[in-house]
VEXDREN-2710 file (C-alpha; in Angstrom, 1 decimal):
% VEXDREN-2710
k/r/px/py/pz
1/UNK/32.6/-59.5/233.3
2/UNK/33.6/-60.1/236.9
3/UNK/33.3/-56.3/237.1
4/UNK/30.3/-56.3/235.9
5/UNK/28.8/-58.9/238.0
6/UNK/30.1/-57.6/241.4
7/UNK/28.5/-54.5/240.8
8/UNK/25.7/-56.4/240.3
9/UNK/25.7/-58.0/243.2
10/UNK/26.3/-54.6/245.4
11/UNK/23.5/-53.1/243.9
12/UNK/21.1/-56.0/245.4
13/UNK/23.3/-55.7/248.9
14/UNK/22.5/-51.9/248.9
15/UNK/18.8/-52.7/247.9
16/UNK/18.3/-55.1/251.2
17/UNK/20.4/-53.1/253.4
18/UNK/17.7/-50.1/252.9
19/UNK/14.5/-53.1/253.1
20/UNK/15.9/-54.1/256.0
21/UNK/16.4/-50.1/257.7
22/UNK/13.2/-49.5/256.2
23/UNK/11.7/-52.6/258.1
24/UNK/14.0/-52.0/261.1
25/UNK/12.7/-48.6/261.7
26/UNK/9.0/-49.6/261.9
27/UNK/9.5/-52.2/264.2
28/UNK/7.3/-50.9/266.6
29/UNK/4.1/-51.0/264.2
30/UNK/3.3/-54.8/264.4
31/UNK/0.5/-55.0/261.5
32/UNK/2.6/-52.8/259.0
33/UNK/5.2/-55.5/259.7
34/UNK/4.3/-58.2/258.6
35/UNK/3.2/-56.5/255.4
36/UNK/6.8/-54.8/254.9
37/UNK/8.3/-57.8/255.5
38/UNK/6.1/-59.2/252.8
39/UNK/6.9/-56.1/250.0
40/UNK/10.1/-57.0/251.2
41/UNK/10.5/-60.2/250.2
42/UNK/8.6/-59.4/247.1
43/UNK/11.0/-57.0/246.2
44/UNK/14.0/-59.2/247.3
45/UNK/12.7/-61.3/244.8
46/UNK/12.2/-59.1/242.1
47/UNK/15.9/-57.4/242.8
48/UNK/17.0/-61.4/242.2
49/UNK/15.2/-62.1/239.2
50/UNK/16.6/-58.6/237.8
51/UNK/19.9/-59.4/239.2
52/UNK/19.7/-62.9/237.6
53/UNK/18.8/-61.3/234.4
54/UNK/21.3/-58.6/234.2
55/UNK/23.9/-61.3/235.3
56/UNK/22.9/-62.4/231.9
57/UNK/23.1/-59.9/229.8
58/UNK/26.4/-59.2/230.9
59/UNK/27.6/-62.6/230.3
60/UNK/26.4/-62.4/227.4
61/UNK/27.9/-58.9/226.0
62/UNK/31.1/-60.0/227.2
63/UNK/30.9/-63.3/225.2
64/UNK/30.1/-60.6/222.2
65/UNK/33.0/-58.6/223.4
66/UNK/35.4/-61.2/223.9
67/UNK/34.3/-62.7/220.2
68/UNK/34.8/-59.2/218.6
69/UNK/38.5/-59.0/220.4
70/UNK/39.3/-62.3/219.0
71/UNK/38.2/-61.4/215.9
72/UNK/39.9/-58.0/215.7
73/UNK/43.2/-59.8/216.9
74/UNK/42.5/-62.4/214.4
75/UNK/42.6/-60.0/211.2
76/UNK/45.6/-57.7/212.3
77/UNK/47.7/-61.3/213.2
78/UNK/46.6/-61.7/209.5
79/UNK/47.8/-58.6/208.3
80/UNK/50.7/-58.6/210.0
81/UNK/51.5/-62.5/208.3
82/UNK/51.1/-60.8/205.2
83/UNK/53.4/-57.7/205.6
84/UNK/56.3/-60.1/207.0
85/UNK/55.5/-62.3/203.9
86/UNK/55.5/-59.3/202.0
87/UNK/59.3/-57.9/203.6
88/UNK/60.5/-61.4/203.4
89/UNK/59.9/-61.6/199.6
90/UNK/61.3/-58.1/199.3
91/UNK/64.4/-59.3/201.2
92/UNK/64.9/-62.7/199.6
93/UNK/64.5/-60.4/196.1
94/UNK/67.7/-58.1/197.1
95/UNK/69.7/-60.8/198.8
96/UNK/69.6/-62.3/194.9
97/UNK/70.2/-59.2/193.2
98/UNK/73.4/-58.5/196.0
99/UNK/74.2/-61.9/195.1
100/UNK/74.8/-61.4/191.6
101/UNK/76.4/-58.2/192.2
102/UNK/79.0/-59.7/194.3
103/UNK/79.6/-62.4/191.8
104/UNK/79.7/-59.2/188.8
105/UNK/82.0/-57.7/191.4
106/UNK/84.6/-60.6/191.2
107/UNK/84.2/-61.5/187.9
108/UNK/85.6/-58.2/187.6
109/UNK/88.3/-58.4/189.6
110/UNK/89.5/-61.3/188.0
111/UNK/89.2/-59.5/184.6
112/UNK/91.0/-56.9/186.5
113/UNK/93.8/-58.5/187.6
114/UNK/93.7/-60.5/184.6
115/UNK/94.6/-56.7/182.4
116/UNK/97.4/-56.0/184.7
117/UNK/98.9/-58.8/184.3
118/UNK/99.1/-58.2/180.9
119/UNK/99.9/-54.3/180.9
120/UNK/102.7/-55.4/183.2
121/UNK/104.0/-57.5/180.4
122/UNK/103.7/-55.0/177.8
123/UNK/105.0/-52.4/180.0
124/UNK/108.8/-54.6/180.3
125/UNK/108.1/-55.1/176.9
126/UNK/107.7/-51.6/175.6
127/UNK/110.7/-50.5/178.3
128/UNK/113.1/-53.4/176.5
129/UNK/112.2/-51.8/173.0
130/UNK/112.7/-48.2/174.4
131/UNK/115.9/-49.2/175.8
132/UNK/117.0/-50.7/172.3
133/UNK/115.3/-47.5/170.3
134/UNK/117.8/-44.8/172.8
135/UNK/121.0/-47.2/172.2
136/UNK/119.7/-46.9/168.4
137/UNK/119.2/-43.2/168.6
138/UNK/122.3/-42.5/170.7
139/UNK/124.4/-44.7/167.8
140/UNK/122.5/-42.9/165.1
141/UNK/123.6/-38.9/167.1
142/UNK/126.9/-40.3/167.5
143/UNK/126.6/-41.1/163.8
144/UNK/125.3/-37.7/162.7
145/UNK/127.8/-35.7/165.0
146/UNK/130.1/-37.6/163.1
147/UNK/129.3/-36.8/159.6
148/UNK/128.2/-33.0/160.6
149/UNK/131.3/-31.9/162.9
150/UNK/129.0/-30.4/165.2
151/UNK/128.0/-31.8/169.1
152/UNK/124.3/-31.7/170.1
153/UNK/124.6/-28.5/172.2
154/UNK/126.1/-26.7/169.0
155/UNK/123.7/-27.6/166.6
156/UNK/120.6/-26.9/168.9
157/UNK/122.4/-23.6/169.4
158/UNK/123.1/-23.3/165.9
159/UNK/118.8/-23.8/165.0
160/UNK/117.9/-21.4/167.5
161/UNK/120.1/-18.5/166.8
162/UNK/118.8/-19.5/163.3
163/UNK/115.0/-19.2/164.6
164/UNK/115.9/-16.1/167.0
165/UNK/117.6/-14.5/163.6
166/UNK/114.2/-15.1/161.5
167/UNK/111.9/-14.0/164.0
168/UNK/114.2/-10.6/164.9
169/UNK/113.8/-10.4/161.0
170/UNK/109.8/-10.8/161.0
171/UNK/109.4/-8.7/163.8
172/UNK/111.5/-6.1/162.1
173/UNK/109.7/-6.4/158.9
174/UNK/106.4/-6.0/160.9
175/UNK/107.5/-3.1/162.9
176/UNK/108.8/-1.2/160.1
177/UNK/105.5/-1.7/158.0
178/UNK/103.7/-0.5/161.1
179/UNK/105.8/2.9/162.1
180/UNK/105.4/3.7/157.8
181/UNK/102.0/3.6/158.2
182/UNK/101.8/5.5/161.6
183/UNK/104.5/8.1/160.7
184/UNK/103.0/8.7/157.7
185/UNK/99.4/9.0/159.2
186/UNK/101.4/11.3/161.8
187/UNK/103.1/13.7/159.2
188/UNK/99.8/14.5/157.9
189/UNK/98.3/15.3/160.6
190/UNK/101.2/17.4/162.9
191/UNK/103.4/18.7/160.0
192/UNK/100.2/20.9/159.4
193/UNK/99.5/21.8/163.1
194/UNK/102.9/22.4/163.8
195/UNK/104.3/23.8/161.0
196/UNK/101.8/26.5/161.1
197/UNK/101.9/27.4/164.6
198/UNK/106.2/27.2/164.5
199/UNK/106.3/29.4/161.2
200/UNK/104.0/32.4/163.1
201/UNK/106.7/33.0/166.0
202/UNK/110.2/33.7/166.1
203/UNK/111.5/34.2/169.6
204/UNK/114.1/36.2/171.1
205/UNK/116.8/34.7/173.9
206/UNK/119.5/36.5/176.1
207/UNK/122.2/35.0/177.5
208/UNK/122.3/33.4/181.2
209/UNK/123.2/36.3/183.6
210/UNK/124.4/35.2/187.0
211/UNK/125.7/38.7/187.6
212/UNK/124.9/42.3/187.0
213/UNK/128.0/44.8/186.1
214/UNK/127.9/49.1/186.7
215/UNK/129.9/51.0/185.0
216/UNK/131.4/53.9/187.4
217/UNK/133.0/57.0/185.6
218/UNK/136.6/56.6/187.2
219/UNK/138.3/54.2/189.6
220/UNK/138.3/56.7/192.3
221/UNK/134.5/55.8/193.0
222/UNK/134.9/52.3/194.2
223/UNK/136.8/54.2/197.4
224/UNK/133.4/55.9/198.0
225/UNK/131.5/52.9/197.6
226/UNK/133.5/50.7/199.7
227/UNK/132.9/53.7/202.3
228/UNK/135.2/54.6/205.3
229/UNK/136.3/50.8/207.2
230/UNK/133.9/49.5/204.8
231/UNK/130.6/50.9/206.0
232/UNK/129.2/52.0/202.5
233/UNK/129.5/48.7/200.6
234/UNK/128.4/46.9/204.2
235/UNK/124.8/48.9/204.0
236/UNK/124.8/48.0/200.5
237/UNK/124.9/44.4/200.9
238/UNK/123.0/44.6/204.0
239/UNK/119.7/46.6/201.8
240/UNK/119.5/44.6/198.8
241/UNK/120.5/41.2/200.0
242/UNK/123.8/41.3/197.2
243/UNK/127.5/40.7/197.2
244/UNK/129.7/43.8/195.3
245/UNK/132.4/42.3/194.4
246/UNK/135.7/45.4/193.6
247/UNK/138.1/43.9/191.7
248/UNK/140.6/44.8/189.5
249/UNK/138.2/45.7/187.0
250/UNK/138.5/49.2/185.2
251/UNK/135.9/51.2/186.1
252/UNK/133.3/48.7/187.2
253/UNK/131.4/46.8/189.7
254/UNK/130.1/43.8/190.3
255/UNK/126.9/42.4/191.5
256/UNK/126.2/39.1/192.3
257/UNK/123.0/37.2/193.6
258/UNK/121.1/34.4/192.5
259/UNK/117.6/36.3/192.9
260/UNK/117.5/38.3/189.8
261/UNK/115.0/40.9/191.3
262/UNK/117.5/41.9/194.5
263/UNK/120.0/42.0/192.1
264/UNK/118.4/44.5/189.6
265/UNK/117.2/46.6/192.8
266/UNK/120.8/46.6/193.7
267/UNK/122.1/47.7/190.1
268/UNK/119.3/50.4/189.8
269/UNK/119.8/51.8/193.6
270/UNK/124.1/51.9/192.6
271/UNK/123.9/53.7/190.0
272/UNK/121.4/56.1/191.3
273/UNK/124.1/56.5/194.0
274/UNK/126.9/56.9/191.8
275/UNK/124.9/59.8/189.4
276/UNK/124.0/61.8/192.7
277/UNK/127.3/61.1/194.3
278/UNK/125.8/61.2/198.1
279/UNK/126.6/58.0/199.0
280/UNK/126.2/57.0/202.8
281/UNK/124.2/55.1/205.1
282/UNK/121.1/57.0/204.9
283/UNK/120.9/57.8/201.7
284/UNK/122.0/54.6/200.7
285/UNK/118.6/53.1/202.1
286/UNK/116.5/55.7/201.1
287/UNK/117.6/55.4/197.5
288/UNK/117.2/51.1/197.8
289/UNK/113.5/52.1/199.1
290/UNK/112.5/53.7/195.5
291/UNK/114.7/51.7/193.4
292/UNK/112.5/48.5/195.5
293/UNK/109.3/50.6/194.0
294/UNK/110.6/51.5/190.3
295/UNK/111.6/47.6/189.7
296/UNK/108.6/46.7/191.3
297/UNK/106.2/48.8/188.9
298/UNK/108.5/48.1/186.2
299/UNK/106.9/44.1/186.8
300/UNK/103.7/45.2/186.5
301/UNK/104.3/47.4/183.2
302/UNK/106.0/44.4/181.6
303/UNK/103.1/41.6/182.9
304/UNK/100.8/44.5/181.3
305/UNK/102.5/44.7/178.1
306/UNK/102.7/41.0/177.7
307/UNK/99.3/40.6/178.7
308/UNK/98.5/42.9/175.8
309/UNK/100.4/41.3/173.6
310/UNK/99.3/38.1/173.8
311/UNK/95.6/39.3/174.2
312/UNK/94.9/38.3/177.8
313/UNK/92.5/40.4/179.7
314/UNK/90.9/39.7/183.6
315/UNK/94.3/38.4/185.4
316/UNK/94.7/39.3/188.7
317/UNK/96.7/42.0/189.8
318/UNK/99.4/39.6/191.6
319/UNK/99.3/37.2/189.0
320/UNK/100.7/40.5/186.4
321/UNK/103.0/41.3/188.9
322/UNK/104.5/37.5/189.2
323/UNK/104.3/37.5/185.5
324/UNK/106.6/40.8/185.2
325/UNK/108.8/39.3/187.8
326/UNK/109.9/37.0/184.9
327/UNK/111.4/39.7/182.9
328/UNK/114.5/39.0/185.5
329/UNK/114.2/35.1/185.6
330/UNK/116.4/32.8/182.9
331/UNK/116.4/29.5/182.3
332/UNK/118.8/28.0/180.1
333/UNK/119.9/31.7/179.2
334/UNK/116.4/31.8/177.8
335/UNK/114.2/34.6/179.1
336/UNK/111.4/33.0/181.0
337/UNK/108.9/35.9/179.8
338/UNK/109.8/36.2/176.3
339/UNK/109.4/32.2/176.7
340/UNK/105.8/32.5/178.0
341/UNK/104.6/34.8/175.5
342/UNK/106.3/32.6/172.8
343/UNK/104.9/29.6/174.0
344/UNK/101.6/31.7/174.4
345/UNK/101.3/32.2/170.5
346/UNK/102.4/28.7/169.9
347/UNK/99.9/26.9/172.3
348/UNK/97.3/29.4/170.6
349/UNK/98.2/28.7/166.8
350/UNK/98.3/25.0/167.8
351/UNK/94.2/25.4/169.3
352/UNK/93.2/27.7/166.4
353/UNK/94.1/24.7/164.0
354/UNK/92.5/22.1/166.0
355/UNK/89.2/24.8/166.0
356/UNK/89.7/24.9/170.2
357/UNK/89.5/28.0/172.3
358/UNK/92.5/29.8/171.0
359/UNK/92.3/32.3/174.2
360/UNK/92.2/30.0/176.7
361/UNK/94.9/28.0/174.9
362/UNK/96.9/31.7/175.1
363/UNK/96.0/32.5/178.7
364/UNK/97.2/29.0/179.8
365/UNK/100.5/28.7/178.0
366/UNK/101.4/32.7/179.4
367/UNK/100.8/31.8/182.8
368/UNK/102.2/27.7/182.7
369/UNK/105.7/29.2/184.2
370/UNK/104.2/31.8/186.6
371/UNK/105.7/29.6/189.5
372/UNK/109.2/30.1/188.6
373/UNK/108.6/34.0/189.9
374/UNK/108.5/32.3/193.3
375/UNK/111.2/29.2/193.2
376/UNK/113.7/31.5/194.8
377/UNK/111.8/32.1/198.0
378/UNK/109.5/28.8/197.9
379/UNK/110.4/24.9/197.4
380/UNK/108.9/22.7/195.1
381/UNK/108.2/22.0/191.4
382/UNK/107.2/25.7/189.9
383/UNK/104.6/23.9/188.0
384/UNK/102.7/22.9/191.3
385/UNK/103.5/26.7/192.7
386/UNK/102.4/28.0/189.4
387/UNK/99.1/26.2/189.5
388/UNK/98.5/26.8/193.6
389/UNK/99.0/30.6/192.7
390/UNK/96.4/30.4/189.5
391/UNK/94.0/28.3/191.7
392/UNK/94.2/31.2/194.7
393/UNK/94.0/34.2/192.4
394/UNK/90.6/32.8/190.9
395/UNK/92.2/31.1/187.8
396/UNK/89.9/28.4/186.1
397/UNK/90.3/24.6/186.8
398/UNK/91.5/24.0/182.9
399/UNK/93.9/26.8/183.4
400/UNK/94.9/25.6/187.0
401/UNK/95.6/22.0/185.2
402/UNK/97.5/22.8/182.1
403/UNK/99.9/24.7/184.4
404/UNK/100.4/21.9/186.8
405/UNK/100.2/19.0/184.1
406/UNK/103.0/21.1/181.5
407/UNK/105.8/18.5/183.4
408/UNK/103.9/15.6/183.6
409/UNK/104.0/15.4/187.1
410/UNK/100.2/15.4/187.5
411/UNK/97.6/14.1/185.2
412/UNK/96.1/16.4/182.3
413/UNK/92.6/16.4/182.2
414/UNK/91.9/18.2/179.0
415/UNK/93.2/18.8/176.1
416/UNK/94.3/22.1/176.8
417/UNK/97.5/20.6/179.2
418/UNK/98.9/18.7/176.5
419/UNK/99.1/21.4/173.7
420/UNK/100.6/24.1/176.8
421/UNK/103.3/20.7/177.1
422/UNK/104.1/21.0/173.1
423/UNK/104.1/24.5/173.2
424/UNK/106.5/24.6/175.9
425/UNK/108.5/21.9/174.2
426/UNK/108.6/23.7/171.2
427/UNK/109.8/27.3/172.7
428/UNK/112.7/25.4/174.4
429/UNK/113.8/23.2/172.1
430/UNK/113.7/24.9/168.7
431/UNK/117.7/25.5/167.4
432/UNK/119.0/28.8/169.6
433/UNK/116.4/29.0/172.2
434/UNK/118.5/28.0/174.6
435/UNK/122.5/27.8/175.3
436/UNK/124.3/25.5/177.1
437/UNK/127.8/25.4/179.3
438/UNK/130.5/24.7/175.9
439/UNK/131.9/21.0/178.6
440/UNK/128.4/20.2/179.3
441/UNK/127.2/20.7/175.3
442/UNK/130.9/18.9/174.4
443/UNK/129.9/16.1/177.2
444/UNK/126.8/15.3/176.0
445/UNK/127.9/14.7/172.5
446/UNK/130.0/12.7/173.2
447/UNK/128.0/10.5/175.4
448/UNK/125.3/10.5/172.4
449/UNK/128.0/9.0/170.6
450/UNK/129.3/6.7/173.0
451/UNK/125.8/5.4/173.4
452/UNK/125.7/4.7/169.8
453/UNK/129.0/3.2/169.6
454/UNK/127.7/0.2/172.1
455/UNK/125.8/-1.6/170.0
456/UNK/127.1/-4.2/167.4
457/UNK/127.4/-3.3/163.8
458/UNK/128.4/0.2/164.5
459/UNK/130.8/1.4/162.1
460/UNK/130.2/5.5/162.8
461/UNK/128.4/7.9/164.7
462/UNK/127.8/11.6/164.4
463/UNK/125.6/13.8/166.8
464/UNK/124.1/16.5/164.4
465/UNK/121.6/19.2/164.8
466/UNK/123.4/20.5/168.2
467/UNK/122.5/17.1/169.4
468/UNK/119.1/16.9/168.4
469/UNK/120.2/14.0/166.1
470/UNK/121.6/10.8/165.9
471/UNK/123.4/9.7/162.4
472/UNK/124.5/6.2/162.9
473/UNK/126.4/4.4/159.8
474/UNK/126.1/0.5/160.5
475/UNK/128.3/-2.2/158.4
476/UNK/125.9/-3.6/155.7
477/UNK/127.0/-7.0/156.6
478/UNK/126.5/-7.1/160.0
479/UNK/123.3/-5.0/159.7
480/UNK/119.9/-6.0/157.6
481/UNK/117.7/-3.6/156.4
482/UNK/115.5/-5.5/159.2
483/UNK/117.6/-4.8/161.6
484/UNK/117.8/-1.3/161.1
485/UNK/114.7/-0.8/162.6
486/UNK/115.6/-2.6/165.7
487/UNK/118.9/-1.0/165.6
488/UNK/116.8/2.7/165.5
489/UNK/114.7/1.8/168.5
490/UNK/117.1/0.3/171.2
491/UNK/119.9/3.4/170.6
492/UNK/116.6/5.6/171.6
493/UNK/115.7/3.7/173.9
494/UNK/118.7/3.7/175.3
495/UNK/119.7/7.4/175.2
496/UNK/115.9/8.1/177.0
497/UNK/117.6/5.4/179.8
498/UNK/120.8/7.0/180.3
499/UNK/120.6/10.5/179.4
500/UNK/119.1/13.7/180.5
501/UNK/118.2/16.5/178.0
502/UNK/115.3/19.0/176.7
503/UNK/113.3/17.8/173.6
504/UNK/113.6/15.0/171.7
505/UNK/116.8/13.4/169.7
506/UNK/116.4/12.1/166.6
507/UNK/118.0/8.9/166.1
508/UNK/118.7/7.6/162.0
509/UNK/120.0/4.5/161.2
510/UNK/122.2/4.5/157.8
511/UNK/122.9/1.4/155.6
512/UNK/124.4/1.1/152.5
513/UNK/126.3/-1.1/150.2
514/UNK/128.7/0.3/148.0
515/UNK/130.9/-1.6/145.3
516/UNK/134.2/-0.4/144.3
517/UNK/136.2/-1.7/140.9
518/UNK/139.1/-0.3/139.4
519/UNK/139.2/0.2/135.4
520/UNK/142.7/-0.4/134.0
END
């Protein structure tokens, strides 16, 4: 309001300032004086009636203003009364409700401390009783020992060799109904597969050759071969890669080497030498060159020939000559190509009864030892070098995998690798496919038996069959019936463990009870 009457009051200042330059500046005009000074004092009058007047007006809006304030103060200092009631309700309602909580809260407690109080009791109480029920149960053991003659540790030994004993018995029992079942289901099914393929082949088999021997037609001719200060037998060795060994032996020669091709190139190049009877340097290397290139295309005619034997068309030319090469490889004193052809008709049979490619089957049993033509000159498994050669001479990836899979030593991803394993199995292991060292066939008997002889319950052992079998005779009252089962298994398992061999061993358990009574 004080405001608004000092502006007021400037306004009327302003307004007679300007009457006053107004009159001021006509001054020098007497009569329009006197009649300015009267406007002027009219109009001074009106400005202080107006001034008056707006003096108040403005007292009065601000009386209006200053009522509408207090009232607007008024009515919010209400509202705010009757929110603090409000939260002062609201507070005086939780401090009961926390009051009776803490109150609950140590009723509680006291119920709480109240309980263990009493489990404390009955805790001493229950630890009294249980020491008076162990002095009780200790008395009534001590008792029980006693009367029974056996200590704690001997009787709970005594229930659980008991226990052991009839679970070993139900395991037994179980295990026995199981392999019936199996063996039977088994026999069905590979007694015809097998049966049929084993009855369509019967193989041949040489004995291991570590050395080549020529015949000469008189003594005098190992003076010609050994050559003057030795130079004959020198170019010899020095050509085919050989050792001639002259002994003592009538009329022949010796030829020795662990590569069976050098050593035939040796044997056919000497006695080419000894028919023509020109036997020097020169000619000595000349006739090595062509006895090199008659071996060589004797391979090839006998890859050929057991390629049409078996039925085998499209192999590459260096796969027939690797597969001739085999004529002059052994194993076991088994021929390794007469092995592949007989393993060839096996695998084939074996496909042809379980309707498969019977080819195929052929192709990749003749070809699964292909490696060995190499394992003279390169290292490794010859089922990897086998399979590496097959794979570079445009072989198929089946073929390529039953040749490398036939040990095992990689994993067979058809069917085909498996039946070129039995096959394989089957050519080597059958009775006189292969022959052994007499100490190392005499030592592994006896191991067989030894083996056998190590378990409990043992009364004899007999290794049948050239080994292939196991006859064990157990004592009847040492043994179950049960137990034969479990008997059967662990020697197996142990000879797979411990032993070394081609094939399988069969391994038969033999129980019997026999009563004896003499008639007088």
């Amino acid at each position: 309001m004080n405001l608004l009457i000092g502006l007021i009051l400037g306004l009327i200042a302003g307004l007679i300032a300007a009457v006053a330059m107004y009159f001021s500046a006509q001054r020098g005009e007497t009569s329009k004086t006197e009649a300015a000074k009267a406007e002027a004092n009219i109009i001074l009058t009106e400005a202080r009636t107006k001034g008056e007047i707006l003096v108040k007006e403005a007292e009065v809006k601000a009386k209006d203003l200053l009522v509408q304030a207090r009232t607007e103060a008024d009515s919010e200092i209400r509202e705010r009364r009757r929110e603090l009631t409000a939260l002062e309700g609201k507070l005086e309602s939780r401090e009961e409700v926390f009051e009776k909580r803490v109150e609950s809260f140590e009723r509680r407690e006291a119920d709480f401390n109240r309980r263990e109080q009493s489990l404390r009791a009955r805790e001493k109480t229950l630890s009294d009783k249980e020491g008076e029920h162990q002095a009780l149960i200790d008395e009534a053991r001590r008792k029980l020992e006693a009367v029974a003659g056996l200590t704690r540790e001997e009787a709970k030994r005594s229930i659980i060799d008991e226990v052991v004993g009839q679970a070993r018995n139900e395991a037994a029992r179980h295990i026995r109904l199981v392999e019936e079942e199996a063996r039977e289901e088994a026999d069905r099914r590979a007694k015809r597969i097998l049966t049929v393929a084993i009855e369509r082949m019967a193989g041949e088999f040489v004995a291991e050759r570590t050395v080549s021997v020529v015949a000469l037609p008189s003594d005098e001719m190992k003076g010609r071969i050994i050559g003057r200060e030795g130079r004959n037998i020198r170019a010899i060795e020095a050509a085919t890669g050989v050792d001639i060994i002259i002994d003592d032996t009538p009329e022949a020669v010796v030829i020795s080497c662990h590569n069976p091709i050098r050593r035939e190139i040796a044997r056919v190049g000497l006695e080419r030498l000894i028919s023509d009877g020109r036997i020097h340097p020169g000619r000595i290397e000349e006739v090595v060159r062509k006895a090199e290139q008659e071996v060589e295309e004797s391979m090839r005619e006998a890859g050929q020939r057991a390629l049409l034997e078996v039925g085998v068309h499209g192999v590459h030319p260096e796969l027939v000559k690797l597969l001739g090469m085999l004529k002059y490889r052994y194993s076991y004193a088994q021929n390794v190509l007469m092995h592949s052809i007989e393993a060839a008709f096996l695998c084939g049979a074996m496909a042809a009864e379980l309707g498969l490619n019977e080819k195929q089957a052929r192709r990749a049993a003749l070809l699964h030892d292909i490696g060995k033509a190499l394992t003279h000159e390169v290292e490794g498994s010859h089922a990897l070098i086998g399979a590496e050669l097959a794979r570079k001479y445009g072989e198929s990836a089946k073929i390529v995998n039953a040749i490398a899979a036939h040990h095992e030593e990689v994993k067979a991803e058809t069917i085909l690798a498996p039946l070129v394993d039995a096959a394989d199995a089957l050519s080597g292991a059958r009775p006189g496919a292969r022959r052994e060292v007499l100490e190392s066939y005499v030592k592994r008997l006896e191991d067989l038996e030894t083996i056998a002889k190590s378990f409990k319950g043992v009364e004899k052992c007999f290794a049948v069959q050239a080994g292939r079998e196991m006859r064990i005779i157990v004592e009847p009252t040492q043994v179950t019936d049960d137990d034969t089962v479990l008997l059967a298994r662990d020697v197996a398992r142990k000879i797979e463990t411990d032993m070394a061999y081609p094939g399988q061993i069969k391994v038969t358990v033999i129980r019997e009870v026999r009563s004896t009574e003499l008639a007088r």
